[in-house]
N, C-alpha and C positions, 0 to 999 in steps of 0.2 A: 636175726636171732629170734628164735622164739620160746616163749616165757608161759612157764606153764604152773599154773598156782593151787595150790594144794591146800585141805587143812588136815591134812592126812599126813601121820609123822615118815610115811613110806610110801610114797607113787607110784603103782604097783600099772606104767604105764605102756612097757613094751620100750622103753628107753636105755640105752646102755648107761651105766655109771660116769663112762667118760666122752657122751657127747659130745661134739663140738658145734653143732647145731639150736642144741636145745637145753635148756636149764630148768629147772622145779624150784619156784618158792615158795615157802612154807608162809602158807596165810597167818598172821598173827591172832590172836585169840580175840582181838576188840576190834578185827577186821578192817585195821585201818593201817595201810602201807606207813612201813617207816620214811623219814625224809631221806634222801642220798639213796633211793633202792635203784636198783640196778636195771628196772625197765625202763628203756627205749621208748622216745616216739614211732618211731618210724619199725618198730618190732612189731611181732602178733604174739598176742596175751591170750592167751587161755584159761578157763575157768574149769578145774574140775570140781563137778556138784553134787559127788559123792560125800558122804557123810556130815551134809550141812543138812541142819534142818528148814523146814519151810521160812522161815522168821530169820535166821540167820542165812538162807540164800539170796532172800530180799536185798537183805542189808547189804550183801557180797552184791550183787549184780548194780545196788545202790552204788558203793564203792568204785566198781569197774566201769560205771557212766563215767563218774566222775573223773578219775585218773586218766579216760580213756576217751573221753571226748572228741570226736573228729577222730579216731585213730579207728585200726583195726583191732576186735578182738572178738571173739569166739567162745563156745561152749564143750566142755567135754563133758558124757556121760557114759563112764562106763558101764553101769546098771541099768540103763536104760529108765530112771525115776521120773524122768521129765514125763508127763502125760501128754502131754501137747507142746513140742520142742519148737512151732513156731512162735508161741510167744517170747521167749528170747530173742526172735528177728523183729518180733512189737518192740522190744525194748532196748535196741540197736545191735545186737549182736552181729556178726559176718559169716558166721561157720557153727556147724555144728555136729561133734563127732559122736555117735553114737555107739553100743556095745557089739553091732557088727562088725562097723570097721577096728572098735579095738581088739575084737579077735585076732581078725589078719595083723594087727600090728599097726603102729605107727611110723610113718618113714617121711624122711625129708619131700618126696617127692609130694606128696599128699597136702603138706603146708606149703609149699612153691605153688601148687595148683590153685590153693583157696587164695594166696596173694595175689595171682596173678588173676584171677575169676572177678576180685573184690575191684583190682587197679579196673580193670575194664568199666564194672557196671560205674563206678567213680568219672571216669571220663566219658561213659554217656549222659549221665547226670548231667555231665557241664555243659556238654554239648547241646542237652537239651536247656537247660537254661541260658544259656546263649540264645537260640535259637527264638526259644520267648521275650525275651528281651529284645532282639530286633525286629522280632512279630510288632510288641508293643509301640517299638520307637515308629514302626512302618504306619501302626494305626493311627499314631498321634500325626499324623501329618507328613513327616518326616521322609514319607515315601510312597512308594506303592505296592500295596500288596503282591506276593507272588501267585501266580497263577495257576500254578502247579499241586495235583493233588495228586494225594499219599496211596502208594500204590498196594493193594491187597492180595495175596498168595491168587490165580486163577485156578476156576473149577470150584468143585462145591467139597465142605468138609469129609470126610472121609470114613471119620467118626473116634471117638477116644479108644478104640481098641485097636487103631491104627498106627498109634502112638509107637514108635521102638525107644528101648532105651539107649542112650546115647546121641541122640541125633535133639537138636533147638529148633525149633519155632516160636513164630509171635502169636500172644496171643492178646484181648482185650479184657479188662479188670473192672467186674462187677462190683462196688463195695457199699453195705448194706447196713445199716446200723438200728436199733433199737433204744438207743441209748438216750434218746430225746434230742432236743435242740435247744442250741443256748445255754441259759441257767435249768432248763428245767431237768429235774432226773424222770425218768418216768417210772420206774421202779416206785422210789417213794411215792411219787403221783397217786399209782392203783395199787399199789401191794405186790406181794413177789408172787400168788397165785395167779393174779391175772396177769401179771407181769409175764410169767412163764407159758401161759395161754394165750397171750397174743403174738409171740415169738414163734411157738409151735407152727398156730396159724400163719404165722408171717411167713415161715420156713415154707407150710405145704402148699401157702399162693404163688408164693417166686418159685417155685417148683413146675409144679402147676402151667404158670405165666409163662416160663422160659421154655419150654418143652419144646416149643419150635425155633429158638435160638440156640438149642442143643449147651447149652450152659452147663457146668459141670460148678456142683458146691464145692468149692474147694479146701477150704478151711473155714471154721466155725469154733470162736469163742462165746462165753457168755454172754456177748451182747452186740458182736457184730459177727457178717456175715464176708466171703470171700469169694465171686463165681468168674471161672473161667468161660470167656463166650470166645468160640473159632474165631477168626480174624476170615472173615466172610462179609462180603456187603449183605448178604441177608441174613445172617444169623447176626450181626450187629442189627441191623435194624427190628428184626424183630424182637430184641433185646430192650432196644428203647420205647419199643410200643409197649412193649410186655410193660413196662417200669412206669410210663405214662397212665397204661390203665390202671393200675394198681395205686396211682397217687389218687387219680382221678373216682377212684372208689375206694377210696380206703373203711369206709365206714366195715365194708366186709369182712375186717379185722377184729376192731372192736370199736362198736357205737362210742360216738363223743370223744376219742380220742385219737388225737391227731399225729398219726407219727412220722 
């Protein structure tokens, strides 16, 4: 079943009156689900984030961690307001409908596909942690390492214009941060002017740096960074040199601070 929440007194969603797939609930005005409500664990909940304001969409996405814990649940927008719709996937979300697809409509087959998309990466997850866990047990003693290494697409990248849509590949995940380490903030540290000058810089060195890993920025929040590198033994490894030099001189960022 799937459960689609509103705080809109009419869900103007592309849904017939008498679905038998899908139901609208009306968000309560203190955004906080009645007891006995009618959502499912094993359902997909959706969140439409029109007509919430910035403060009360917090509070709504607050709400849908919590109700929604381990479970699936996703984003609608049919206005397109979200500026940056990956941060909802920062803050567990599964899916995200945006006001293209609510043009064409919404149809059952479309939420079958996000379940089914979600079930998958869920049982690699496990698989992968499985997989570390007897890595680990193997380390501790336990056994012997496998000797087998992980094998990488042959040939050289082809280039992101090579890309078709509809077609998967692997790729490897650059992740970047700015944010400090530990207790420290670094913002407060230097202030939000250099704060934001050393970010720039940071952006135009890993830029820069990775040009021969052919890295691609991929998403960029406030304070971390996102870079797609080919699944290449050499565009991975010049990835890693690229990252090593850049620790290894950081000062060329900004003097005295260590990031």
């Amino acid at each position: 079943m799937i459960y689609i929440l509103t705080s809109r007194k009419t869900a103007a969603l592309g849904l017939g009156d008498k679905s038998t797939w899908a139901e609208v609930i009306q968000v309560p005005k203190n955004l906080k689900m009645p007891k006995g409500n009618k959502i499912q664990g094993n359902g997909q909940v959706y969140l439409d984030i029109s007509g919430f304001s910035a403060a009360d969409l917090k509070k709504a996405i607050g709400m849908l961690k919590k109700i929604r814990a381990g479970c699936f649940w996703g984003i609608i927008d049919p206005k397109g307001a979200a500026e940056d719709p990956a941060l909802f996937f920062f803050e567990g979300a599964r899916d995200y409908i945006g006001p293209a697809l609510m043009k064409k409509g919404l149809s059952k087959k479309r939420f079958a596909d996000a379940e089914k998309a979600d079930s998958m990466n869920s049982q690699s997850v496990n698989l992968q942690s499985a997989d570390k866990q007897k890595s680990s047990a193997l380390s501790n003693g336990k056994g012997n390492l496998p000797s087998g290494k992980v094998k990488l697409p042959a040939g050289k990248f082809e280039g992101w214009k090579s890309m078709r849509s509809g077609t998967a590949m692997p790729f490897f995940f650059l992740f970047v941060s700015v944010a400090g380490v530990e207790k420290t903030n670094l913002r407060s540290v230097v202030g939000e002017a250099v704060f934001l000058a050393i970010k720039n810089r940071l952006r135009e060195v890993l830029q820069q740096g990775l040009h021969e890993a052919d890295a691609l920025l991929w998403i960029e929040t406030e304070d971390n960074s996102l870079f797609l590198v080919p699944p290449r033994v050499a565009n991975a490894r010049a990835a890693i040199e690229s990252c090593l030099k850049i620790i290894l001189n950081n000062d060329i960022i900004k003097p005295g601070v260590r990031i």
